[in-house]
GULOPA-921504 format. One record per residue: residue number from 0; residue in one letter; x, y, z of N, C-alpha, C in turn. Coordinates in nm, 2 decimals, padded with zeros to 4 digits, m for minus. Layout:
N
<rec seq="NUM" type="A" n_px="X" n_py="Y" n_pz="Z" ca_px="X" ca_py="Y" ca_pz="Z" c_px="X" c_py="Y" c_pz="Z"/>
...
This chain:
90
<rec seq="0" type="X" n_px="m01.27" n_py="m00.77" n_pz="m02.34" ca_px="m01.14" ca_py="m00.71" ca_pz="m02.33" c_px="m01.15" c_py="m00.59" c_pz="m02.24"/>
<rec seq="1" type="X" n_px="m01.05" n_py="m00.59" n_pz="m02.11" ca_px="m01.08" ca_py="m00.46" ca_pz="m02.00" c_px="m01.01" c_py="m00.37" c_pz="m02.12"/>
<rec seq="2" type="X" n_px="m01.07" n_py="m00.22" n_pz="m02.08" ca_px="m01.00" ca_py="m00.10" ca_pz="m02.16" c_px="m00.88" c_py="m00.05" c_pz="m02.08"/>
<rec seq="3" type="X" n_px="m00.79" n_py="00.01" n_pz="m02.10" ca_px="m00.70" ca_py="00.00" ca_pz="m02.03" c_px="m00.72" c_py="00.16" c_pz="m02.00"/>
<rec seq="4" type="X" n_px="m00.80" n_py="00.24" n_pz="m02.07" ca_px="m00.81" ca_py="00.40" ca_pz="m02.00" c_px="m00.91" c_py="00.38" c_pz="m01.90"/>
<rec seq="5" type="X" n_px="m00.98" n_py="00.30" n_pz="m01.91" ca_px="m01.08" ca_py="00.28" ca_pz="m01.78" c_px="m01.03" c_py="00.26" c_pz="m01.66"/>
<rec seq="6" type="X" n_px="m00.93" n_py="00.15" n_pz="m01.68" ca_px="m00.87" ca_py="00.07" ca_pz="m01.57" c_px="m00.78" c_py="00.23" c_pz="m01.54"/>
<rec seq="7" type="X" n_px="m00.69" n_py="00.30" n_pz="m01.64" ca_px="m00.60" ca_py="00.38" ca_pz="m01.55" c_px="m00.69" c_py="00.54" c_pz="m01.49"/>
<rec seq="8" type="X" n_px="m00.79" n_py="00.53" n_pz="m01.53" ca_px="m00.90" ca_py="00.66" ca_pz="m01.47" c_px="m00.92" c_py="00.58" c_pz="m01.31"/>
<rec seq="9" type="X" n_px="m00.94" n_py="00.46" n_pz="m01.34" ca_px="m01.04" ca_py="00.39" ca_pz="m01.19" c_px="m00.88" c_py="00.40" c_pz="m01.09"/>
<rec seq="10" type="X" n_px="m00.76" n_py="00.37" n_pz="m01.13" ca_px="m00.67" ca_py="00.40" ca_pz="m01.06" c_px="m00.63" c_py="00.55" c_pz="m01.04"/>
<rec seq="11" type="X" n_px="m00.62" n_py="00.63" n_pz="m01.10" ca_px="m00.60" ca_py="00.76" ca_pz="m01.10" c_px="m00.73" c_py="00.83" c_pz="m00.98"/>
<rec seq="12" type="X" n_px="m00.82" n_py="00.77" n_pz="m00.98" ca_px="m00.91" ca_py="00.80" ca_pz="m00.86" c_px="m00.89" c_py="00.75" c_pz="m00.72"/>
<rec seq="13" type="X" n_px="m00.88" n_py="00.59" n_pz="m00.75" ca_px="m00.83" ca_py="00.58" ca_pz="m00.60" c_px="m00.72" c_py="00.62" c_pz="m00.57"/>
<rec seq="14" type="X" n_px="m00.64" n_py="00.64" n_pz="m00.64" ca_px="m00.50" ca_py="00.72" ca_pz="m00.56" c_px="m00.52" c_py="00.86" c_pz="m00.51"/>
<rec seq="15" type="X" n_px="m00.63" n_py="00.96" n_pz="m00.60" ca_px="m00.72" ca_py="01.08" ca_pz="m00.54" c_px="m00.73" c_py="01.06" c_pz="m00.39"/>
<rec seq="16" type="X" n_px="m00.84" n_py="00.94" n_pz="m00.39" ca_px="m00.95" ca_py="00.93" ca_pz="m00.29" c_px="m00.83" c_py="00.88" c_pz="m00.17"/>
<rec seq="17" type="X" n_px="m00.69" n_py="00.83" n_pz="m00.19" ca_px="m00.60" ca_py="00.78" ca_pz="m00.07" c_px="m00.57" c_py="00.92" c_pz="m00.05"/>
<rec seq="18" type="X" n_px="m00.53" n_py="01.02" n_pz="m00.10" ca_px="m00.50" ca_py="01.15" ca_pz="m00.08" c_px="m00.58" c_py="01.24" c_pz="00.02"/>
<rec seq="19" type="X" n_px="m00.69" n_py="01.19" n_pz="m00.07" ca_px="m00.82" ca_py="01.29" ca_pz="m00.01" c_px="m00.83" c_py="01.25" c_pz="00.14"/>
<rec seq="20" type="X" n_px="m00.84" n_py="01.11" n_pz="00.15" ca_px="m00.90" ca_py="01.05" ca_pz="00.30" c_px="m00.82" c_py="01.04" c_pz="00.40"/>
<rec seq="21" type="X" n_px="m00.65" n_py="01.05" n_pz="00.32" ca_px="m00.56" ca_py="01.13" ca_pz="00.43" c_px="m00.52" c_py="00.97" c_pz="00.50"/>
<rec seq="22" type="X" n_px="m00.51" n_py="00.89" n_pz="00.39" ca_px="m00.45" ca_py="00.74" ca_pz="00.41" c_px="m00.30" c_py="00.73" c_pz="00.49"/>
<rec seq="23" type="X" n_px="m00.34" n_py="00.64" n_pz="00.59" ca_px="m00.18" ca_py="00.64" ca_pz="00.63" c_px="m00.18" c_py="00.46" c_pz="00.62"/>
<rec seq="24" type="X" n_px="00.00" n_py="00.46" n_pz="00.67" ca_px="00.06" ca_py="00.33" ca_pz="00.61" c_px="00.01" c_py="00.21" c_pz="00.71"/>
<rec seq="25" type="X" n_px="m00.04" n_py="00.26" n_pz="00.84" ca_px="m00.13" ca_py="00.20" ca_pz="00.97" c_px="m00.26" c_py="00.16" c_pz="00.88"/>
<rec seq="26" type="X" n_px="m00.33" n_py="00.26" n_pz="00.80" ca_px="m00.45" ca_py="00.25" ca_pz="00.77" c_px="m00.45" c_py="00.14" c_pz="00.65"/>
<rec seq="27" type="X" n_px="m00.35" n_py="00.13" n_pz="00.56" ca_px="m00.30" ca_py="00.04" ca_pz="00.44" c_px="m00.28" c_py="m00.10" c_pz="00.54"/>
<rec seq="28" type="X" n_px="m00.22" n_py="m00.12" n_pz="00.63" ca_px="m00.17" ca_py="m00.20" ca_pz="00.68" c_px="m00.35" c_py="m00.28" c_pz="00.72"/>
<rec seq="29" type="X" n_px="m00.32" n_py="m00.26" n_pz="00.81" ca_px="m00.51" ca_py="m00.26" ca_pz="00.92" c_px="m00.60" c_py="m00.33" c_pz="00.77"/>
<rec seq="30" type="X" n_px="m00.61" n_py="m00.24" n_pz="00.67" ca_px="m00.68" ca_py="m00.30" ca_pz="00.55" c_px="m00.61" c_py="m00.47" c_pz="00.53"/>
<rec seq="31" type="X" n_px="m00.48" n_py="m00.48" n_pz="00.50" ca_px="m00.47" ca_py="m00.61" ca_pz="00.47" c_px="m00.46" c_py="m00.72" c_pz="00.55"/>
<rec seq="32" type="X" n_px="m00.48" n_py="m00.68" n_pz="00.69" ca_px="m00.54" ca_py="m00.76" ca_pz="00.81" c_px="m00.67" c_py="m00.83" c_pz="00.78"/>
<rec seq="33" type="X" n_px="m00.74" n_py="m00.67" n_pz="00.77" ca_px="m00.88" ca_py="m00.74" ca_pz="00.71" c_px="m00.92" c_py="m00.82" c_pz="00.61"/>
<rec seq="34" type="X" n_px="m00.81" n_py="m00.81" n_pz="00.49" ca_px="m00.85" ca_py="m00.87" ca_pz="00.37" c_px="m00.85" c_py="m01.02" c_pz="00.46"/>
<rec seq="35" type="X" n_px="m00.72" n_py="m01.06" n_pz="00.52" ca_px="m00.68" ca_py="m01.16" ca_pz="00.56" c_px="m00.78" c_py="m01.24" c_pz="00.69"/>
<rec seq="36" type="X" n_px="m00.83" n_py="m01.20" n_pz="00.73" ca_px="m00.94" ca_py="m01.24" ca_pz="00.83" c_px="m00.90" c_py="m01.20" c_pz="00.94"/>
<rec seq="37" type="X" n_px="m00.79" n_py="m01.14" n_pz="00.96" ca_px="m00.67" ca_py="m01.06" ca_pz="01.12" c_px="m00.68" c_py="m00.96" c_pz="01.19"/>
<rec seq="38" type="X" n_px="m00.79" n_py="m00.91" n_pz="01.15" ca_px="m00.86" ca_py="m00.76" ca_pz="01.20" c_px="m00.87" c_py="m00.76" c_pz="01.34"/>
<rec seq="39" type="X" n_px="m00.88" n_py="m00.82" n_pz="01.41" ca_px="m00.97" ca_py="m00.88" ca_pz="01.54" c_px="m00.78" c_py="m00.86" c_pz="01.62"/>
<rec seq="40" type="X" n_px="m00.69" n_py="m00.95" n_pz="01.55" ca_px="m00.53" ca_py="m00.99" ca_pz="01.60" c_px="m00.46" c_py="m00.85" c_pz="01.54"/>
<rec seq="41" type="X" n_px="m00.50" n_py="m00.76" n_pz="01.42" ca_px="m00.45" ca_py="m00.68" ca_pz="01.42" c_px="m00.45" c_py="m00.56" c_pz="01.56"/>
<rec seq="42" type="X" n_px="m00.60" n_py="m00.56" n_pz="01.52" ca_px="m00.64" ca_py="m00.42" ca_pz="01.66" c_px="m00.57" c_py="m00.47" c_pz="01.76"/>
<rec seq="43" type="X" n_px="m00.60" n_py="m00.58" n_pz="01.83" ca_px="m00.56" ca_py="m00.66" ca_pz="01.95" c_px="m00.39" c_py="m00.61" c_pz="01.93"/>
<rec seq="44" type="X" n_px="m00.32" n_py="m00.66" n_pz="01.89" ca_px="m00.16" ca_py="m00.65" ca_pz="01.91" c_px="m00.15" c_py="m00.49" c_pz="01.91"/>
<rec seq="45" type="X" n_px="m00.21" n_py="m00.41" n_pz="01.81" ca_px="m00.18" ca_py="m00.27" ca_pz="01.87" c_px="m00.17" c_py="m00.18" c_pz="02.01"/>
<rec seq="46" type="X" n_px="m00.24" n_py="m00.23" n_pz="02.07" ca_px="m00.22" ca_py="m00.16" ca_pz="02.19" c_px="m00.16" c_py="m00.25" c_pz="02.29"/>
<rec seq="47" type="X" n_px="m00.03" n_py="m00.33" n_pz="02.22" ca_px="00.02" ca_py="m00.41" ca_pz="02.30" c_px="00.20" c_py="m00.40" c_pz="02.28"/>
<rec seq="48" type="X" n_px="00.28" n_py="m00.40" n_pz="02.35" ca_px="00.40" ca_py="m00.38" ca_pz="02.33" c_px="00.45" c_py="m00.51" c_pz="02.21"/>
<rec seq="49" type="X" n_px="00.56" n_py="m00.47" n_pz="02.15" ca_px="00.64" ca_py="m00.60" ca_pz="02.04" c_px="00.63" c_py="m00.74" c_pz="02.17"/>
<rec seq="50" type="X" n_px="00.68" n_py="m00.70" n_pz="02.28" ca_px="00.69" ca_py="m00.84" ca_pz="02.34" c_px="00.58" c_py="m00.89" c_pz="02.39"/>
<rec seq="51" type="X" n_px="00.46" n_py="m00.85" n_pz="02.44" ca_px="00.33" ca_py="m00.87" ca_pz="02.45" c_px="00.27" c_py="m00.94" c_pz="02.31"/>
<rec seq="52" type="X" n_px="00.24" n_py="m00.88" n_pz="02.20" ca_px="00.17" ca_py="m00.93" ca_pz="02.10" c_px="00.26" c_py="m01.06" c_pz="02.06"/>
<rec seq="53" type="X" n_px="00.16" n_py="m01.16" n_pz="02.13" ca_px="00.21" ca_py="m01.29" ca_pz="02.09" c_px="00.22" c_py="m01.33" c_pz="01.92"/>
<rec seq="54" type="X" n_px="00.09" n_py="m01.28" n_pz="01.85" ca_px="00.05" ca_py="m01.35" ca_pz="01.74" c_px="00.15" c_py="m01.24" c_pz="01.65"/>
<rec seq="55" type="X" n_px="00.21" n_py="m01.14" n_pz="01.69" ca_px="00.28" ca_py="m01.08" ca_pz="01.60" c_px="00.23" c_py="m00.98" c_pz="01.46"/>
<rec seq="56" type="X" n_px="00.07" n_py="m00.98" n_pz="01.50" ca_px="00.00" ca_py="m00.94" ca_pz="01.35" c_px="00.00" c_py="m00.79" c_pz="01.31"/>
<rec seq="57" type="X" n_px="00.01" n_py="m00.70" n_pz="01.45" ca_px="00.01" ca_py="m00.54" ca_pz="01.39" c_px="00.18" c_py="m00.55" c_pz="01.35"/>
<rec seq="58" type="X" n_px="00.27" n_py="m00.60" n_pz="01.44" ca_px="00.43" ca_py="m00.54" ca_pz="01.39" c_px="00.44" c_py="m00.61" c_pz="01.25"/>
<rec seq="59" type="X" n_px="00.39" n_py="m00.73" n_pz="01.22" ca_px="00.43" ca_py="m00.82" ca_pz="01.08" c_px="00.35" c_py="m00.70" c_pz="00.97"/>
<rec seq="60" type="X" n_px="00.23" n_py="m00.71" n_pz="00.97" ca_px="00.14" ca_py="m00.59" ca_pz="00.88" c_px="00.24" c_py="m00.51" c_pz="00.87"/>
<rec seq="61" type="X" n_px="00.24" n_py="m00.41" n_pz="00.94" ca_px="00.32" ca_py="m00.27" ca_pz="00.94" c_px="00.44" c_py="m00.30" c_pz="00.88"/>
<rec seq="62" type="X" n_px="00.53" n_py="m00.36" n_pz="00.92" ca_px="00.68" ca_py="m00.38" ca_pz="00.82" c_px="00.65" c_py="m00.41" c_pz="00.68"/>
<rec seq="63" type="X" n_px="00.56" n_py="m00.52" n_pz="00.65" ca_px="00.53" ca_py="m00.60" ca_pz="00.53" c_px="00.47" c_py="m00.48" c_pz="00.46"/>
<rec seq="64" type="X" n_px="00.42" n_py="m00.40" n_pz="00.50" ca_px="00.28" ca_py="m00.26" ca_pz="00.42" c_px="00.43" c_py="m00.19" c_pz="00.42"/>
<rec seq="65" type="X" n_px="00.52" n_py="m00.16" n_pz="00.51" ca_px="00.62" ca_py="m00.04" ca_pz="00.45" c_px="00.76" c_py="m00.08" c_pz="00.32"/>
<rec seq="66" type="X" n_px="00.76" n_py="m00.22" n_pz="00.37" ca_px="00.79" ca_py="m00.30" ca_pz="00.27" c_px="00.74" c_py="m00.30" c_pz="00.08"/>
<rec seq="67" type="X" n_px="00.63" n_py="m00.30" n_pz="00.13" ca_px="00.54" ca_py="m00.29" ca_pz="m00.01" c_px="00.56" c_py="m00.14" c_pz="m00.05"/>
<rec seq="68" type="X" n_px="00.56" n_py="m00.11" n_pz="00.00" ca_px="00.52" ca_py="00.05" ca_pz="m00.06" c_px="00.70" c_py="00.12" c_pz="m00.07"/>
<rec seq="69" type="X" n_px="00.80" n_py="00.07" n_pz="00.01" ca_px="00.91" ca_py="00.12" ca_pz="m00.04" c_px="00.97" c_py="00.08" c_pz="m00.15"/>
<rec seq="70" type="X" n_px="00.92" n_py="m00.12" n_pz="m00.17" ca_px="00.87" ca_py="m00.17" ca_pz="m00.34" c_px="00.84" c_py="m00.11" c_pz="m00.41"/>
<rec seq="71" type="X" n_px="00.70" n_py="m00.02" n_pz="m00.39" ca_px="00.64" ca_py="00.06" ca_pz="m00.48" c_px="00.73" c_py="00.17" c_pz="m00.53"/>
<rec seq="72" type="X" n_px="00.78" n_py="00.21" n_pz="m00.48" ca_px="00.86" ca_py="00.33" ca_pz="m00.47" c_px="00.96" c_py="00.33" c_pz="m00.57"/>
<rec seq="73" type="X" n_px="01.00" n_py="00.23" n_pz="m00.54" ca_px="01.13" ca_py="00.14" ca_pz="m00.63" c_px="01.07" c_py="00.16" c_pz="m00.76"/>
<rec seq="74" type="X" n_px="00.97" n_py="00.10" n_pz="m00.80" ca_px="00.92" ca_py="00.06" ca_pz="m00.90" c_px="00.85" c_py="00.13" c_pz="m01.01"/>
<rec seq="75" type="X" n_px="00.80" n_py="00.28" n_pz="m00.90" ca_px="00.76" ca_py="00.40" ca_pz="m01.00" c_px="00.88" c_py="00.46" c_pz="m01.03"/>
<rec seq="76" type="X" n_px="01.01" n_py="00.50" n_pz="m00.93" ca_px="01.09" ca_py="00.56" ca_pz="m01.01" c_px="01.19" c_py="00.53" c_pz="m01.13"/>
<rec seq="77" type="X" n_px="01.18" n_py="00.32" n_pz="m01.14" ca_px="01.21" ca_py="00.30" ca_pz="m01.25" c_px="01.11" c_py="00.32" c_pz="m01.39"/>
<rec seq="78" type="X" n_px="01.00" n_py="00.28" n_pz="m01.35" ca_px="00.92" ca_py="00.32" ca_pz="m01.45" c_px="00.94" c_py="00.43" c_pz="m01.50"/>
<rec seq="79" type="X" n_px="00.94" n_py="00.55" n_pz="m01.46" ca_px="00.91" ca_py="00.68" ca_pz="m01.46" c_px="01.06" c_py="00.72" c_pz="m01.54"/>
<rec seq="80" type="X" n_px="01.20" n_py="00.65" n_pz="m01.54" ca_px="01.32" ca_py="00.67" ca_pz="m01.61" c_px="01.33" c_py="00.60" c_pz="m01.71"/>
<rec seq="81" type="X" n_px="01.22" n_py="00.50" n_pz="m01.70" ca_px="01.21" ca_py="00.41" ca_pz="m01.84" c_px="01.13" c_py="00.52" c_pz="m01.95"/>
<rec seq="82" type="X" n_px="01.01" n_py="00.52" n_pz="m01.90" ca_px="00.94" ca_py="00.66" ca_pz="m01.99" c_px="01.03" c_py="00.75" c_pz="m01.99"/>
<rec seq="83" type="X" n_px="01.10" n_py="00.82" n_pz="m01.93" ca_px="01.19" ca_py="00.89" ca_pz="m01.98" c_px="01.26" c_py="00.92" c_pz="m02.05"/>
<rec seq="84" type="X" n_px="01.37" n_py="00.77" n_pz="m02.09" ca_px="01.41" ca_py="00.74" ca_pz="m02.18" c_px="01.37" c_py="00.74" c_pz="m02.30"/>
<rec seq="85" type="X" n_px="01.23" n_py="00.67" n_pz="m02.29" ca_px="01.15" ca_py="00.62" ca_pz="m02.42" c_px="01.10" c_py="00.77" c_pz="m02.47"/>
<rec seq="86" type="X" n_px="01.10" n_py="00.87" n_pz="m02.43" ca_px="01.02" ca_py="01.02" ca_pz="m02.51" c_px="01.16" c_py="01.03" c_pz="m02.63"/>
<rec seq="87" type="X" n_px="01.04" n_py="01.06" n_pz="m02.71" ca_px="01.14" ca_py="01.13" ca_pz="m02.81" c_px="01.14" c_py="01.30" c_pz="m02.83"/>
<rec seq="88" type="X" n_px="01.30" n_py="01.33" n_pz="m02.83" ca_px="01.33" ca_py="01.42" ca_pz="m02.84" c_px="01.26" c_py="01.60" c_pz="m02.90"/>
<rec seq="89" type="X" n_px="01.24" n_py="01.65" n_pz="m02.83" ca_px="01.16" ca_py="01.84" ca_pz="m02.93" c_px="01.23" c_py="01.90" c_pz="m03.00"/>
């Protein structure tokens, strides 16, 4: 059984360590290239205009990573009104 304070300390760090390292939404992006094997088509299309980059891989990354994370966004402020609600009153 995962513990679930473990899991939210190990997240509570890396979201530190994105702070710390001074993460940007390029650098989020570039990571899921790599996950993806596209590292090589990501670099490559960056120093290429939208109409140049045939394969499309830095402008698709980039929208999809700002995508995700304006998701995110979405999703902490409902959480965060859900907890809200849920506190009981002082």
């Amino acid at each position: 059984m995962i513990d679930s304070r473990l899991v939210s300390y190990r997240h509570a760090i890396l979201m530190r360590e994105l702070q710390i390292a001074g993460v940007k939404l390029e650098d989020l992006a570039r990571a899921w290239a790599s996950l993806d094997g596209k590292l090589v088509h990501f670099d490559e299309g960056k120093t290429k205009t939208i109409w140049e980059d045939k394969t499309g891989h830095y402008a698709g990354y980039v929208v999809e990573t700002e995508e995700i994370i304006e998701r995110a966004i979405g999703y902490a402020r409902a959480r965060a009104e859900k907890e809200k609600g849920h506190q009981s009153p002082d």
